[in-house]
ZAKEZA-667691 format. One line per 4 residues: number of its first residue (from 1); for each residue x, y, z of C-alpha. Coordinates in Angstrom, 3 decimals, decimal comma. Layout:
NUM	X:Y:Z ~ ...
This chain:
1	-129,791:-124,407:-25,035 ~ -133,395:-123,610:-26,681 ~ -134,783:-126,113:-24,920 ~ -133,454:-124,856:-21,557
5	-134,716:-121,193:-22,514 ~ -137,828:-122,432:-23,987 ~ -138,254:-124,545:-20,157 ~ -137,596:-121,399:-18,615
9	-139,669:-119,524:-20,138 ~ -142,674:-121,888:-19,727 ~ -141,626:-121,788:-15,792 ~ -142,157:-117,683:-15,672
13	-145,089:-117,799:-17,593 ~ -146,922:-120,530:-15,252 ~ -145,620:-118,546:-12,223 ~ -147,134:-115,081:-13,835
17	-150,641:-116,741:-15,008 ~ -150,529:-118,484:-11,111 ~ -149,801:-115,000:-9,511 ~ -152,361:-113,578:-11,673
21	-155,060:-115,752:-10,608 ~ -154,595:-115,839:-6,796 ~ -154,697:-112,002:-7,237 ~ -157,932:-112,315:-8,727
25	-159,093:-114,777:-6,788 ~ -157,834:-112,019:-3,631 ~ -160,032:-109,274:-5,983 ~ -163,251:-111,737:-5,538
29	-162,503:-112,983:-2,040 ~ -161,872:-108,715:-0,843 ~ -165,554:-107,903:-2,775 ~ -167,102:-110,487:-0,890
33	-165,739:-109,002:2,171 ~ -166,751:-105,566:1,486 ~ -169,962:-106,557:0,692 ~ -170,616:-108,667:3,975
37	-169,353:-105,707:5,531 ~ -171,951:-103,074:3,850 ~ -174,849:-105,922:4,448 ~ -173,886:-105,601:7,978
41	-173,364:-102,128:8,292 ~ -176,518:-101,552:7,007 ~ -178,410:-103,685:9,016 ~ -177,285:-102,018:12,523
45	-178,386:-98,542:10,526 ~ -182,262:-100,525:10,262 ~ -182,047:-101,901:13,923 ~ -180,433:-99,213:15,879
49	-183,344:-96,952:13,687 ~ -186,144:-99,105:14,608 ~ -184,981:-99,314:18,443 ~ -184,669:-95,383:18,667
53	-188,759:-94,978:17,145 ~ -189,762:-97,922:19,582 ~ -188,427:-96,203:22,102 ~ -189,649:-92,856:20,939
57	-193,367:-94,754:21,234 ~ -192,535:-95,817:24,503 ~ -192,172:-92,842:25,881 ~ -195,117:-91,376:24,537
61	-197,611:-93,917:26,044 ~ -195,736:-93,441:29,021 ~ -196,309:-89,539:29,136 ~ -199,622:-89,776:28,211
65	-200,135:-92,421:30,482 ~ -198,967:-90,036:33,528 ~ -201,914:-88,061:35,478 ~ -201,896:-84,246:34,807
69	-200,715:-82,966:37,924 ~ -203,193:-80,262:39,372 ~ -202,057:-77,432:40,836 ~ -203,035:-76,520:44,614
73	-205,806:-73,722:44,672 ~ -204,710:-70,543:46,655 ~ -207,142:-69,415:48,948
């Protein structure tokens, strides 16, 4: 009977060090996922930044590239 407990015993602890290490391989696999996600998040913060002050500039010329418009003398 020792041998059959000892068996056991061996069984549970392979299954507990197995479940242990796919939930830390889930941990890594989750932090990679996070960080992809913050890497990405920032990025659209940059672009959508750099499109709103290129279109700010855009503007500009375009304003400044308008004639004044003179008003009509009375008379």
């Amino acid at each position: 009977m020792t041998q059959d407990d000892s068996r056991s015993q061996d069984r549970a602890e392979t299954r507990a060090a197995k479940a242990a290490e796919r939930a830390d391989t889930a941990g890594q696999v989750w932090e990679e996922v996070r960080e992809k996600e913050a890497t990405r998040d920032d990025k659209i913060v940059r672009l959508k930044a750099e499109r709103l002050a290129r279109d700010a500039d855009e503007a500009a010329v375009k304003d400044a590239a308008k004639p004044a418009k003179l008003k009509p003398a009375r008379g």
